[in-house]
VOBA-1610 file (N, C-alpha, C; in pm, whole numbers, padded with zeros to 5 digits, always signed):
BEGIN
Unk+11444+06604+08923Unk+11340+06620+09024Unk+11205+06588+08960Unk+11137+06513+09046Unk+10958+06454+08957Unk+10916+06534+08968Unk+10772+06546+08901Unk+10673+06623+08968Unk+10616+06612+09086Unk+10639+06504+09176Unk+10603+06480+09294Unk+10677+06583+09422Unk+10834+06525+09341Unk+10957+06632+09446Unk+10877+06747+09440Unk+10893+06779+09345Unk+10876+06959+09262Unk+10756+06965+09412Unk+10632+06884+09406Unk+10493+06904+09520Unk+10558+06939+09613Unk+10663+06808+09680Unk+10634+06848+09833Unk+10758+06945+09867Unk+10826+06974+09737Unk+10911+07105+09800Unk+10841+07210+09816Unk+10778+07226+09725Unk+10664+07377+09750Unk+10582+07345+09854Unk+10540+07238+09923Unk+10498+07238+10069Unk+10572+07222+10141Unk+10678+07254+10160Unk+10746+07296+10305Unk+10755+07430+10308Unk+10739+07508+10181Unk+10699+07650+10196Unk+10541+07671+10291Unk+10468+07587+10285Unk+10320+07624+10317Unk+10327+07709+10485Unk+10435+07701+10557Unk+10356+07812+10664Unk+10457+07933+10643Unk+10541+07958+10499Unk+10579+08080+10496Unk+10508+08196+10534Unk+10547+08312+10602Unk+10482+08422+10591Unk+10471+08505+10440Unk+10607+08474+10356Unk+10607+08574+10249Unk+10502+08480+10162Unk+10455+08575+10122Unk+10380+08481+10003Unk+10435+08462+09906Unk+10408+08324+09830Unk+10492+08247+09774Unk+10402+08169+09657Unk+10461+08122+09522Unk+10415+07996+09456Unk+10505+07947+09370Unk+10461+07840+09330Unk+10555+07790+09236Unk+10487+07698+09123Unk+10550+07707+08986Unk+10477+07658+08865Unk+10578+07527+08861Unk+10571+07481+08757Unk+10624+07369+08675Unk+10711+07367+08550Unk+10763+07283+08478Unk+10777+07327+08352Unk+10713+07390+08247Unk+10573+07353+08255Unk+10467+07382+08183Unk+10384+07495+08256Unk+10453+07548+08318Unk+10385+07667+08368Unk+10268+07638+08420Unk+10225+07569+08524Unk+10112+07496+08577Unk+10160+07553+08767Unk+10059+07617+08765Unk+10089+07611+08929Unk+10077+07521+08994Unk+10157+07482+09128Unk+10163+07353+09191Unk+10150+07412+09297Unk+10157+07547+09336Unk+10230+07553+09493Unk+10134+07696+09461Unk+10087+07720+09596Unk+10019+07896+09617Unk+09992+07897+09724Unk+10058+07945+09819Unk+10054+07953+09971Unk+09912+08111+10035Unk+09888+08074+10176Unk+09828+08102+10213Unk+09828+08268+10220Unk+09989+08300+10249Unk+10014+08421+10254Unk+09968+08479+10097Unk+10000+08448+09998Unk+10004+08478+09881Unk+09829+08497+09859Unk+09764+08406+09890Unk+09626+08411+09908Unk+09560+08515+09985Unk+09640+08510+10080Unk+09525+08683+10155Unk+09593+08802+10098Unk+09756+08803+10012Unk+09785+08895+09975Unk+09681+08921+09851Unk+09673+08845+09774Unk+09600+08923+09651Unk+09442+08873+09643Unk+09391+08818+09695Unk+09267+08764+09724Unk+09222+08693+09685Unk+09307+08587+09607Unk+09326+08447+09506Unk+09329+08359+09578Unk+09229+08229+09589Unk+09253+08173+09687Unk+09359+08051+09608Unk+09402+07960+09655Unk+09465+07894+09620Unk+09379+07759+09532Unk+09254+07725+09565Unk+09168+07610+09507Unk+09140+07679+09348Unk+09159+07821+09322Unk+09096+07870+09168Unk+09247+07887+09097Unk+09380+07828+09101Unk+09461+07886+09012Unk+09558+07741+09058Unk+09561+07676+09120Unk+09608+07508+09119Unk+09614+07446+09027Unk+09685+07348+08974Unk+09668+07274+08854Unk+09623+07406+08707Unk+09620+07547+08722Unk+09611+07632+08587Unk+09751+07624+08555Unk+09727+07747+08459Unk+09828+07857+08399Unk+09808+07964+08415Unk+09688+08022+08535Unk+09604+08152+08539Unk+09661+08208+08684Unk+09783+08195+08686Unk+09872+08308+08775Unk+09862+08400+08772Unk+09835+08454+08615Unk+09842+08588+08590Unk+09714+08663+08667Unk+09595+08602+08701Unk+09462+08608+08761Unk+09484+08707+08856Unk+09621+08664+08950Unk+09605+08744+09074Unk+09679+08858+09065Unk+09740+08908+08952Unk+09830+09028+08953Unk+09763+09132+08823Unk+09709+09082+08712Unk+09683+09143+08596Unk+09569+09150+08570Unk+09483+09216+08500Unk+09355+09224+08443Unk+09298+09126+08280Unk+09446+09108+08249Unk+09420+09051+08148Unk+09582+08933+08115Unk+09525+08851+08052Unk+09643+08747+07997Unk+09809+08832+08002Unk+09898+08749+08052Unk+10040+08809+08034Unk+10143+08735+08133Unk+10247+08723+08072Unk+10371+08628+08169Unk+10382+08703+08291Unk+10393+08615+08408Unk+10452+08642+08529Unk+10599+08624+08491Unk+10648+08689+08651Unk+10792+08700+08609Unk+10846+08505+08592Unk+10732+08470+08684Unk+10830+08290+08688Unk+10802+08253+08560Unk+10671+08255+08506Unk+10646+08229+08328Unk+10780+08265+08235Unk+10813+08351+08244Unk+10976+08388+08199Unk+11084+08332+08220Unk+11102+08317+08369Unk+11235+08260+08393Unk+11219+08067+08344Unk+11092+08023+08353Unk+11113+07900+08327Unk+11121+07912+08183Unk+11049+08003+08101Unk+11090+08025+07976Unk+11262+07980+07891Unk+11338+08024+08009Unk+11478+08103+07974Unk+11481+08233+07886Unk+11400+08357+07939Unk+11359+08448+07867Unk+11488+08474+07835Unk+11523+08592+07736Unk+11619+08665+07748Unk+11598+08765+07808Unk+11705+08895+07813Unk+11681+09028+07906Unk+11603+09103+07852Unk+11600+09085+07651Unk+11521+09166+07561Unk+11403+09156+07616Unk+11384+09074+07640Unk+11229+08984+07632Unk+11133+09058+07807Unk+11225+09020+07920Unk+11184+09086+08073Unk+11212+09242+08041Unk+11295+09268+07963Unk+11299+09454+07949Unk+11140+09463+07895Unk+11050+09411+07834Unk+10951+09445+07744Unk+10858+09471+07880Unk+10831+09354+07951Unk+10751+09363+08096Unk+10800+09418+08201Unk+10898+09484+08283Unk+10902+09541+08345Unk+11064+09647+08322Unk+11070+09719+08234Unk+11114+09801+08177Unk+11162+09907+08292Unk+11332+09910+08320Unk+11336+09979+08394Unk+11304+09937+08584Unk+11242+09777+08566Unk+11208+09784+08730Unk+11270+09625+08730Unk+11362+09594+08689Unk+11389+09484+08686Unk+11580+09490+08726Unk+11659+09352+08728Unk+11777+09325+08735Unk+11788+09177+08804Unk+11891+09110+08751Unk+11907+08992+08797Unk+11915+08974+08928Unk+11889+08822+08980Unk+11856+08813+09110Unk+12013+08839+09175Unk+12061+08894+09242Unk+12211+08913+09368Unk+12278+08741+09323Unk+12129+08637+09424Unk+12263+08540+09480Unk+12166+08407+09380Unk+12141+08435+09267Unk+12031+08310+09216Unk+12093+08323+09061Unk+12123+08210+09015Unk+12177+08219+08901Unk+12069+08167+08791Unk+11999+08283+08690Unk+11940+08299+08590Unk+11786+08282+08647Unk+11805+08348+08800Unk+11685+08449+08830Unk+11633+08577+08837Unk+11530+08637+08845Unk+11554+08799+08872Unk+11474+08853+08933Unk+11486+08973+08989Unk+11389+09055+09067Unk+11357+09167+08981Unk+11243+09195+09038Unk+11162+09273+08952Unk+11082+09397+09098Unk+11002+09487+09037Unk+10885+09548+09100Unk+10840+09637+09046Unk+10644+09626+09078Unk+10603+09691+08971Unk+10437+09743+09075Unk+10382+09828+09004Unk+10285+09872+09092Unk+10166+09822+09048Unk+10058+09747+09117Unk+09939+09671+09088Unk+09839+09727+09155Unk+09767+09760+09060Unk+09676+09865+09082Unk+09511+09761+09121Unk+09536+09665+09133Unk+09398+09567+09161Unk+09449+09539+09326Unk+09545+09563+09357Unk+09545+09527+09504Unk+09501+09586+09566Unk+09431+09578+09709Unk+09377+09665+09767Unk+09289+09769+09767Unk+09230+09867+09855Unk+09144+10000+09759Unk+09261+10096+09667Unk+09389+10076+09682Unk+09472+10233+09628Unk+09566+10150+09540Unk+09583+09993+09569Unk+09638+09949+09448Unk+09756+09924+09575Unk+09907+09839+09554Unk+10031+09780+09636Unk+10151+09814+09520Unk+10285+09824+09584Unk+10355+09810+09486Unk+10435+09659+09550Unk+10478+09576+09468Unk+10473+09465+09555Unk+10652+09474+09453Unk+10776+09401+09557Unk+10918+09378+09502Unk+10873+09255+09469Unk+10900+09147+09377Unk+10925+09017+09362Unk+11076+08937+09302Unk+11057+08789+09332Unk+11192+08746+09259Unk+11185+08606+09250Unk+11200+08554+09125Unk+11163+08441+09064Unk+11268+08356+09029Unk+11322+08252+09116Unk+11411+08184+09097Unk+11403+08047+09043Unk+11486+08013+08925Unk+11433+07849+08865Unk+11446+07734+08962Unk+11386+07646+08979Unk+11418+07534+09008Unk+11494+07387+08920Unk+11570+07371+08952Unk+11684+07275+08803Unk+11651+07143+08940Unk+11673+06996+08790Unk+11696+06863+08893Unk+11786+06839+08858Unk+11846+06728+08887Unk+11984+06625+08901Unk+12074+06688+08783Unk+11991+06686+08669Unk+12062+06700+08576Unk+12081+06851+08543Unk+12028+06936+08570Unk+12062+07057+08534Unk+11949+07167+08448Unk+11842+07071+08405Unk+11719+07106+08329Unk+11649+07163+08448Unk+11542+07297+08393Unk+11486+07389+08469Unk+11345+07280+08458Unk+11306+07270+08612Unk+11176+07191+08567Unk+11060+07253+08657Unk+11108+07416+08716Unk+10976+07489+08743Unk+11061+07604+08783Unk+10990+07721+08865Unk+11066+07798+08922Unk+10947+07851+09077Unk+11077+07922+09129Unk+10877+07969+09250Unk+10963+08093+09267Unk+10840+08209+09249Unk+10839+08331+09318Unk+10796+08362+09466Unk+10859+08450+09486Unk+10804+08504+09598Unk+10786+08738+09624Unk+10761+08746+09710Unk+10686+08855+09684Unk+10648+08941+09782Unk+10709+09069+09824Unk+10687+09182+09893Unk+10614+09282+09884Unk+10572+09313+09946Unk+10477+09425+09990Unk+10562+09572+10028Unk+10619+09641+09938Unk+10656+09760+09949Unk+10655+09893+09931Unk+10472+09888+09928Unk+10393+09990+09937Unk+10483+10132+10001Unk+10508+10109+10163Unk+10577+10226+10247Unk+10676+10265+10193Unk+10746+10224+10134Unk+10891+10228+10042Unk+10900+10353+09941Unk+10790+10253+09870Unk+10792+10329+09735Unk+10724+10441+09755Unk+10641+10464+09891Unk+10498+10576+09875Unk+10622+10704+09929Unk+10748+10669+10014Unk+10854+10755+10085Unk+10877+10758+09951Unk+10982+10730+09860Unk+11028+10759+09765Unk+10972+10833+09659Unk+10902+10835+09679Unk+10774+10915+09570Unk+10787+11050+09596Unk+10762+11019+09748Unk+10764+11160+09822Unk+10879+11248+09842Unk+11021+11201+09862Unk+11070+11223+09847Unk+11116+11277+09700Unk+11101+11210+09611Unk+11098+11266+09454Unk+11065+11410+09454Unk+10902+11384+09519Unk+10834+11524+09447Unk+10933+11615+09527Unk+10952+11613+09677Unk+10998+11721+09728Unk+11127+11775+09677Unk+11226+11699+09629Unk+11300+11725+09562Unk+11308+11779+09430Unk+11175+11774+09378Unk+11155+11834+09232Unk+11097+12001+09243Unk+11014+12001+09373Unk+10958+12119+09413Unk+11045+12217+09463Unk+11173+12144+09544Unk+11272+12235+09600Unk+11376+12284+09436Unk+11334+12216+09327Unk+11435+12229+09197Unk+11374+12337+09186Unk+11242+12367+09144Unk+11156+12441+09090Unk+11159+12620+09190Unk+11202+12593+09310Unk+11198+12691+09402Unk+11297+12738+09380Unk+11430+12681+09352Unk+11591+12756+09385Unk+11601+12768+09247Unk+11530+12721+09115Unk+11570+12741+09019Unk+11466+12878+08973Unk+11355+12881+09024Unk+11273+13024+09047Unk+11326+13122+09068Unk+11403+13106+09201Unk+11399+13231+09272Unk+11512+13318+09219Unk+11529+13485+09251Unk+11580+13586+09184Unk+11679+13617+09302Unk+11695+13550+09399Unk+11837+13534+09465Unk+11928+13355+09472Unk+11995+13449+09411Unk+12123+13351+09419Unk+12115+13254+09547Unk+12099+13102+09500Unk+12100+13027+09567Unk+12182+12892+09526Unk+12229+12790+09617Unk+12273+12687+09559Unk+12245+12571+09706Unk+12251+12398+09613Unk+12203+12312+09746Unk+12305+12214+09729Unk+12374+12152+09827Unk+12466+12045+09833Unk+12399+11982+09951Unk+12404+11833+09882Unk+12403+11701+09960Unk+12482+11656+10065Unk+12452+11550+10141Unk+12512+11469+10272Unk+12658+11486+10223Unk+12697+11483+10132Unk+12853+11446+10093Unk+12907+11569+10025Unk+12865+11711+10028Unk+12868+11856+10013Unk+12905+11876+09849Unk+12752+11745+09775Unk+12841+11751+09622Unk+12713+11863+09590Unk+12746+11938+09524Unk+12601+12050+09458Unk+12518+11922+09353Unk+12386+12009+09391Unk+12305+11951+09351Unk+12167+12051+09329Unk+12203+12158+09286Unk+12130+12288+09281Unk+12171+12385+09270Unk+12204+12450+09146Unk+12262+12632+09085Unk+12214+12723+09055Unk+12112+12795+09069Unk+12055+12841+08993Unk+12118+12967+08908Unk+12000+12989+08837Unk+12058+13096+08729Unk+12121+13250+08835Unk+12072+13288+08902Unk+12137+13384+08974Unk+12253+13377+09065Unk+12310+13264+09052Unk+12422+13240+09144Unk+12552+13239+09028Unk+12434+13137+08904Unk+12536+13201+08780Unk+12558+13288+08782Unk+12500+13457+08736Unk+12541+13576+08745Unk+12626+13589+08825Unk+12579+13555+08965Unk+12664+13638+09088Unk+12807+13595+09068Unk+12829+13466+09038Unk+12959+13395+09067Unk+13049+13390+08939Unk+12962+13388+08835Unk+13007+13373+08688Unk+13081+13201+08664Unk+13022+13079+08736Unk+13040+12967+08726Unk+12838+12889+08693Unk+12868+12827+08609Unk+12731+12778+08550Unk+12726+12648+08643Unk+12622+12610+08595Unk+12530+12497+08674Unk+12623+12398+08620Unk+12639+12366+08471Unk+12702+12254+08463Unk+12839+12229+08518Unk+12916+12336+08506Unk+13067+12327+08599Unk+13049+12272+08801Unk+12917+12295+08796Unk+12895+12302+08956Unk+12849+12142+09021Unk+12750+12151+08943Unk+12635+12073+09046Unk+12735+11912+08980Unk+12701+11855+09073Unk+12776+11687+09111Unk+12922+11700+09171Unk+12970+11818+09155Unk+13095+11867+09231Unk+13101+11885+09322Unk+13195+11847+09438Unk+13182+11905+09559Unk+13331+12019+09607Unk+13313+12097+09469Unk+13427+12220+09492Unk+13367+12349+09455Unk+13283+12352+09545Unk+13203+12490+09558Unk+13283+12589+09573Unk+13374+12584+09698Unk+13444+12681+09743Unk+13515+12794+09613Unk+13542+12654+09507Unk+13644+12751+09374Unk+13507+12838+09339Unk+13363+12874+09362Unk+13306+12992+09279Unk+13345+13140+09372Unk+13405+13098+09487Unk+13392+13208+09602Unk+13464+13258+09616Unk+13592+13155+09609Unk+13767+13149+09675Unk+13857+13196+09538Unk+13809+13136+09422Unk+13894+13149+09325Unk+14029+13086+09312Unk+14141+13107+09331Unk+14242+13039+09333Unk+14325+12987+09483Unk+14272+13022+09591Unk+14275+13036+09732Unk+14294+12901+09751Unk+14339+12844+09834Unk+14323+12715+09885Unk+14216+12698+09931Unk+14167+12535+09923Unk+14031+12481+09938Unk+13994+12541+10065Unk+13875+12560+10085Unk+13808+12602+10222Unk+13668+12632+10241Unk+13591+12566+10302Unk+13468+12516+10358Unk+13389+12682+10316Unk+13270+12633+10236Unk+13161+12710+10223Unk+13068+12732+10356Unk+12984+12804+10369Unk+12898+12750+10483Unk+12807+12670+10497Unk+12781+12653+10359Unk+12651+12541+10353Unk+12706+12390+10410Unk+12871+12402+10378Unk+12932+12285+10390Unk+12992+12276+10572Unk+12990+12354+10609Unk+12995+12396+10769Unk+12883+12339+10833Unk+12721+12350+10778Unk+12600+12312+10805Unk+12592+12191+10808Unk+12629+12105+10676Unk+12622+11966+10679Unk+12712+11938+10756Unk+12849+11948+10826Unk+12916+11833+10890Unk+12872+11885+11048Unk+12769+11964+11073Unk+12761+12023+11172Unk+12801+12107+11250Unk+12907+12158+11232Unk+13009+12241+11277Unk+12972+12347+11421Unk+13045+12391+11496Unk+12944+12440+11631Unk+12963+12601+11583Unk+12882+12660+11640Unk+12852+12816+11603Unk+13035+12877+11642Unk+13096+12818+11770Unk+13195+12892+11744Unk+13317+12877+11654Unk+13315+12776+11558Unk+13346+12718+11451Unk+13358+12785+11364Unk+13198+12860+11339Unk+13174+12963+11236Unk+13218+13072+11266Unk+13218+13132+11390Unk+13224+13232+11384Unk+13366+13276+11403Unk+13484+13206+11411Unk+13589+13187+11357Unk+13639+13210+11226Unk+13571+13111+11158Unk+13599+13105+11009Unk+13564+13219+10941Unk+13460+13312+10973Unk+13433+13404+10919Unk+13460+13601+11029Unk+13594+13549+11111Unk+13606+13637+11192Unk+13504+13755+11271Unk+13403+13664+11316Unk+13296+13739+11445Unk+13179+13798+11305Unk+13217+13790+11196Unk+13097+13833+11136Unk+13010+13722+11086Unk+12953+13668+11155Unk+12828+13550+11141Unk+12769+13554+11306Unk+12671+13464+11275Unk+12587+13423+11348Unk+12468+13379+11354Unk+12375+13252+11436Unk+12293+13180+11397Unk+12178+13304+11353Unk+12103+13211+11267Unk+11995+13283+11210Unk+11886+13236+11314Unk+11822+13384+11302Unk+11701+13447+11442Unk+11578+13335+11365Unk+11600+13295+11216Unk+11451+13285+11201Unk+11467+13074+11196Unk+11580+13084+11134Unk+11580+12879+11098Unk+11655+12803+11217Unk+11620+12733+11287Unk+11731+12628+11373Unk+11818+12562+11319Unk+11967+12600+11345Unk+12023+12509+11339Unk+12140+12615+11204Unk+12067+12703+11175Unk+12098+12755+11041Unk+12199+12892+11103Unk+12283+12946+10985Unk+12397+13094+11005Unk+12389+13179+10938Unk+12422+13304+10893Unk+12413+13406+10851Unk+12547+13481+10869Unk+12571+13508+10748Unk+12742+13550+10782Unk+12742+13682+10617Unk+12890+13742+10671Unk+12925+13831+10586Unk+13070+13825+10543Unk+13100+13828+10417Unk+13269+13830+10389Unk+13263+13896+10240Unk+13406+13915+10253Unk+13476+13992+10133Unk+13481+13917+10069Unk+13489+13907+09918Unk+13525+13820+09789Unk+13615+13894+09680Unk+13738+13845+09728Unk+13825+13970+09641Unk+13831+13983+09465Unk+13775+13792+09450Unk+13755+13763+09351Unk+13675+13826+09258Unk+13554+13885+09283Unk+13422+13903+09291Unk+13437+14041+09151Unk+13480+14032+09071Unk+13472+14187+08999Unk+13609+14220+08984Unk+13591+14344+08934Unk+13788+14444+08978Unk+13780+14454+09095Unk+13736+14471+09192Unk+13775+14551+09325Unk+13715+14455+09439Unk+13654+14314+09352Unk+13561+14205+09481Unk+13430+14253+09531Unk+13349+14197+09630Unk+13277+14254+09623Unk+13230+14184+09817Unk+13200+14229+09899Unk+13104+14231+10012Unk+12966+14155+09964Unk+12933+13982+10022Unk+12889+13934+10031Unk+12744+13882+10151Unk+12631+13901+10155Unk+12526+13858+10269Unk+12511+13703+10259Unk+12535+13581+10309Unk+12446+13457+10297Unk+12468+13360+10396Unk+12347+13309+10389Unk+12284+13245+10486Unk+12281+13096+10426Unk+12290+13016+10545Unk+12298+12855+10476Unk+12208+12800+10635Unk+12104+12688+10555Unk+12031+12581+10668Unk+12030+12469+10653Unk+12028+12386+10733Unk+12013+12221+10687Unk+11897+12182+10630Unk+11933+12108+10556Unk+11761+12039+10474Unk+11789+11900+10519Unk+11710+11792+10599Unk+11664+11704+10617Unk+11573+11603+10604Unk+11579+11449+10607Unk+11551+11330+10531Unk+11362+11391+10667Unk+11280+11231+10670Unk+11156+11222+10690Unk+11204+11222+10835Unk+11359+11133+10884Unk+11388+11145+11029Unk+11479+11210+11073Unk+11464+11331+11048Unk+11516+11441+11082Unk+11682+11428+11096Unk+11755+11351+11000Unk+11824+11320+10979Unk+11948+11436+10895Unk+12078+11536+10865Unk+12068+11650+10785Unk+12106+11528+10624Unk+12059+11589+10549Unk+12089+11513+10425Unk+12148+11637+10366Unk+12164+11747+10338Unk+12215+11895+10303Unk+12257+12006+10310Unk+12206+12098+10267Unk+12210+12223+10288Unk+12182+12338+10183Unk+12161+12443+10194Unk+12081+12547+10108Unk+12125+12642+10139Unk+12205+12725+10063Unk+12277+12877+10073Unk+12252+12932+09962Unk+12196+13071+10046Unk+12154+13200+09970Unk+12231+13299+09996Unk+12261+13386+09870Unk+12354+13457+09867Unk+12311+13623+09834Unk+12344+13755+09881Unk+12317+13878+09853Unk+12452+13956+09819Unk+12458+14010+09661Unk+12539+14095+09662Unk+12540+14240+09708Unk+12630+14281+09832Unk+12639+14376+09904Unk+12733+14535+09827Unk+12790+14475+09758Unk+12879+14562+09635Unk+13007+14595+09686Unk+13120+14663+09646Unk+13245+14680+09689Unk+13287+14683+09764Unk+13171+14769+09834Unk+13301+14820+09993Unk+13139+14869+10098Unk+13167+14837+10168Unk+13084+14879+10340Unk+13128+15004+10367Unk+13022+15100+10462Unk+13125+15212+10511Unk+13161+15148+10645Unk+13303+15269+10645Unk+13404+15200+10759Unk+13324+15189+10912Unk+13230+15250+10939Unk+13114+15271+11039Unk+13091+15118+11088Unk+13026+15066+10979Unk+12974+14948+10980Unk+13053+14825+10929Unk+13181+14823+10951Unk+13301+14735+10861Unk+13280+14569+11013Unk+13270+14601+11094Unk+13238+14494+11186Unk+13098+14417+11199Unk+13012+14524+11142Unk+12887+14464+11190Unk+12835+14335+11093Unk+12752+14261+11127Unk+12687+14197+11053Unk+12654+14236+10947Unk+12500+14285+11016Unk+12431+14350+10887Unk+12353+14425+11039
//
């Protein structure tokens, strides 16, 4: 492919929406589309015919990802620049995607996905490559958020001085805390990524649904209140959430009378992604007065 081809292929990109460019062998930009221009505020007449790509993403001198791939970097080499935010391209052979957060975009800075695929001619020689480039600011700003909340809910169940534990969409634990250790005498590491909760409760019993795990598949109140023979019922204070009481014969020499409550925890669209059960040890035995009641 000439350098001419190499031109007018990168202009049939010109009314892309994604923004787009493309270098040469010599790392010379040929191609910088319009989109790419209002994305970073580079117009296309100041980085044409350069090597100063880097202009519109960095503060100072440094390979773009296409500078690399026409390179034939190795992986050592793209691990150094985007460390952790990188992996080969899916369907492009000895391209890759990358994303990284650029703090010159905009007033708060963009996190933009990109992916830099070579361009080869007749013969098989790389004689440019062109990136292109997303805007996935909303993405990453959810994921973030999501992070923290998930680090804050660690910090809460791993706080608190009642026994609690949290399982995911797929009822694997993903939260033990130290008081559930006590209560149950099964540790965090035996627990959490497991989804055999039931063995801290049941003991040798055949498998059978916790309530937290009742919560996630949705289960209808008279479901529960089945499973736990008339002693449950929805909780007065959370929607959607139960409150139940049972024996644990396991529980000690003599077992022990159990209080807990399980609610759904949900994604940004109210979607259930979980559940959260808290647990109260009630001690051996109830008086016979109150052997039906709730609480």
């Amino acid at each position: 492919m000439t350098d001419a081809a190499l031109t007018d292929a990168a202009r049939i990109l010109d009314g892309s929406p994604v923004p787009t460019f493309v270098i040469d062998a010599s790392k010379v930009v040929v191609y910088w589309n319009g989109a790419l221009a209002r994305m970073s505020g580079v117009p296309a007449a100041e980085v044409l015919g350069t090597q100063q790509q880097w202009r519109a993403f960095y503060p100072e001198p440094r390979p773009v990802l296409a500078d690399l791939v026409v390179e034939g970097a190795a992986r050592s080499v793209i691990e150094e620049f985007y460390r952790g935010k990188y992996r080969p391209a899916a369907h492009c052979p000895g391209g890759w995607e990358a994303e990284d957060f650029f703090p010159t975009f905009g007033r708060q800075g963009r996190w933009l996905a990109f992916s830099a695929a070579p361009i080869a001619n007749a013969q098989g020689s790389i004689v440019g490559c062109v990136e292109t480039l997303q805007d996935i600011s909303g993405r990453k700003e959810a994921e973030i958020s999501r992070r923290e909340a998930v680090r804050q809910l660690g910090e809460m169940v791993a706080g608190s001085p009642v026994a609690t534990f949290v399982v995911d969409a797929q009822c694997r634990v993903t939260h033990w805390n130290r008081a559930c250790e006590a209560l149950t005498g099964f540790s965090a590491a035996e627990m959490i990524g497991k989804s055999e909760t039931w063995r801290a409760f049941y003991r040798h019993e055949t498998r059978r649904g916790v309530l937290a795990e009742m919560i996630v598949r949705g289960a209808p109140g008279e479901e529960v209140a089945d499973r736990y023979a008339d002693r449950a019922r929805p909780s007065a204070l959370v929607a959607n959430a139960f409150e139940a009481r049972d024996f644990f014969p396991g529980f000690g020499p003599r077992g022990k009378w159990l209080h807990f409550m399980a609610a759904p925890l949900h994604d940004i669209h109210g979607k259930v992604v979980g559940a959260i059960e808290t647990l109260v040890d009630l001690g051996e035995a109830l008086p016979a007065a109150n052997s039906n009641a709730l609480l």
